[in-house]
N, C-alpha and C positions, 0 to 999 in steps of 0.2 A: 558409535561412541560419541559421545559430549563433554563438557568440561564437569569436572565434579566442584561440588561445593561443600567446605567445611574443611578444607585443608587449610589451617590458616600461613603457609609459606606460596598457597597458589591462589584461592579465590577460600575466602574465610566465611563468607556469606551470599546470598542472591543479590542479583541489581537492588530489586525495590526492596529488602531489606536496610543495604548498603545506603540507596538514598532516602528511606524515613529515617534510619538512623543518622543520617548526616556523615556516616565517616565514610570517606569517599574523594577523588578528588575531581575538584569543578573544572572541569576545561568544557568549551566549545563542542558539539554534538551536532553533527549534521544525521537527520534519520528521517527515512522514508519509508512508502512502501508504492507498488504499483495500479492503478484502477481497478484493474482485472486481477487483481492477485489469485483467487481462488480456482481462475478456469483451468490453468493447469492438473491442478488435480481434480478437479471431477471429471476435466474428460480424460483423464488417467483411469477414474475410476468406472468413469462409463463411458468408453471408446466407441459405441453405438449409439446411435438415438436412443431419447427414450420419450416415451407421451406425455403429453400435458395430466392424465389421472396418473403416470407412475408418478412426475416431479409432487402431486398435492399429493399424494400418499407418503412422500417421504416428507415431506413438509410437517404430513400431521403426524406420522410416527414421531419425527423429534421435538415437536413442540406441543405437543396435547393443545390442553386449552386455547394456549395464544395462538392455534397454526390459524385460522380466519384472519386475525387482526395482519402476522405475516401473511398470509396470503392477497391479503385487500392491499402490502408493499409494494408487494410483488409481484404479481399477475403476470400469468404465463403468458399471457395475450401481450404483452409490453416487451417480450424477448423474441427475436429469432429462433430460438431455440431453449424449449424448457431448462437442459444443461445450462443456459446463460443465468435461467431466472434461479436455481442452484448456488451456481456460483455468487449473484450477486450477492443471497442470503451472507452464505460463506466469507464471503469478501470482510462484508459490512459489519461481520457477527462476532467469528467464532476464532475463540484459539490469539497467538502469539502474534499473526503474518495479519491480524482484521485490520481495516481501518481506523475501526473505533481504540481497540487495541491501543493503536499507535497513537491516536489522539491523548489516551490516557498517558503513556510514556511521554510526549510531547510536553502536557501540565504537568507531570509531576516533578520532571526536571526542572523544566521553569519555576517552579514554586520554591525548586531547591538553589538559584541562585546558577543555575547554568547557562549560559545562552547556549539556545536552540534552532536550527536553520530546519525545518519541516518540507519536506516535500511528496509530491504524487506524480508519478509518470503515469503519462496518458495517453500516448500513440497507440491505436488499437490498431496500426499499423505494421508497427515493429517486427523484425524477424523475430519468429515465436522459439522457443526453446526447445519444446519438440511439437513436431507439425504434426498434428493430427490427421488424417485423410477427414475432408468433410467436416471440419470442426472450426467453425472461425475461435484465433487462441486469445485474440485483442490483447491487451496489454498486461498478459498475465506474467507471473510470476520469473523475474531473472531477467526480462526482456530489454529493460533500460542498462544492463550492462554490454550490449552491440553498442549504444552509441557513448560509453568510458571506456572501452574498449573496440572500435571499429576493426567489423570483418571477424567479429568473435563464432554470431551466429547467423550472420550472412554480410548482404550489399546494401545501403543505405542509398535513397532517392537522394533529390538538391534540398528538398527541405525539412529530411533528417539528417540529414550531415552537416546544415547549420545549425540543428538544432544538437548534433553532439559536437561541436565544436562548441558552443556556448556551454555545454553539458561539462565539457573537461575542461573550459577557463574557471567553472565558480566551482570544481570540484579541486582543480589546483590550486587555483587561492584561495581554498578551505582550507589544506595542507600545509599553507605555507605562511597566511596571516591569520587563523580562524575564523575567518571572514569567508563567506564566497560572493567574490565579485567575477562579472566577464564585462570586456571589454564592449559597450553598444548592449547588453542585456539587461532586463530588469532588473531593480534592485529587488533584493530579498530579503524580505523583511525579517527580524529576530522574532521568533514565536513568543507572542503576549497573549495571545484568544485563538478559539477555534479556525479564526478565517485566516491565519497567517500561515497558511501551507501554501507554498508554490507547486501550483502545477505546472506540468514541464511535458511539453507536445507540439510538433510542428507548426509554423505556419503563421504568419504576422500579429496575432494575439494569442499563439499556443504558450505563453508563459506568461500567469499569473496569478493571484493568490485565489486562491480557495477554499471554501470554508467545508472540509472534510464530516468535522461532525452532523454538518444540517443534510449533506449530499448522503451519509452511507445512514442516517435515523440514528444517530448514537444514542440519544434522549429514548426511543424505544426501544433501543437493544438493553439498554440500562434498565430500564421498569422489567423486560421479560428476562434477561437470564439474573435476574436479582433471585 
């Protein structure tokens, strides 16, 4: 079940309807999503190996024409595991949870007069959400909520647990001034452009801005699922 729309005592319209039309109200919007978003479900979906001709077979199955120009993105050869080079398609592409996705919610808010705090978790370290035998999960999907909530989906090393202790100072005072500040942490910047997404990852320069759209090919996910 999900929320329905058209009720107008509950949700009378969709988000991006809500925000082209303007009627909506502006507050402060912290939204992200994780690097890896997608590997959860493909190794959901394929719990096995699979070979470098199945990954371009499904490649070409869903993209006809453009699978070449995606294939020359992404090259099986550039992943541990053709499952990676899946996911990363996934990630970058497709559906609500993409990168690119978020990048677009990102702009449109902004345009509408919201300020926007952007971010991407990036610990390909993280306790995974569920551990696949044989499957590295890297930073997919739910894995940044172990360090807003420690000990959720395991134990945290010394240099993820500073890094969810700064995790839950700019997440608390998002909460409490729409601001997210931590004490000794990066500032974070309000989203103007693509490159003001904070990445967020262990380690003495694992937080800082990044420009999501240039990293997951937004520019060509735009030309091919047009």
């Amino acid at each position: 079940a999900g929320p329905v729309v058209g009720d107008p005592r509950v949700l009378p319209r969709t988000y991006p309807d809500a925000i082209d039309s303007g009627r909506f109200n502006r507050v402060p919007v912290m939204h992200g999503s994780t690097l890896d978003e997608m590997r959860l479900y493909v190794g959901l979906e394929y719990p096995q190996p699979i070979t470098v001709a199945k990954y371009e077979q499904i490649v070409r199955s869903t993209y006809g024409p453009a699978a070449d120009a995606v294939l020359g993105l992404y090259p099986a050869s550039a992943y541990d595991d053709p499952r990676h080079a899946l996911a990363a398609i996934r990630t970058d592409s497709a559906g609500a949870l993409s990168t690119c996705a978020h990048q677009e919610a990102f702009a449109k808010l902004e345009a509408a007069g919201v300020p926007v705090f952007a971010y991407q978790f990036a610990d390909r370290g993280a306790p995974p959400l569920i551990d696949l035998p044989g499957y590295e999960e890297g930073a997919e999907h739910a894995t940044e909520l172990t360090f807003l909530f420690p000990g959720l989906l395991g134990e945290l090393d010394e240099g993820q647990q500073k890094l969810s202790d700064t995790m839950v100072a700019y997440w608390t005072s998002f909460a409490h001034h729409g601001r997210p500040v931590a004490p000794g942490g990066p500032r974070w910047p309000t989203f103007r452009d693509s490159g003001d997404v904070l990445q967020l990852a262990p380690g003495e320069a694992g937080i800082h801005p990044v420009d999501t759209a240039a990293t997951s090919h937004c520019g060509f996910w735009a030309a091919v699922l047009s």
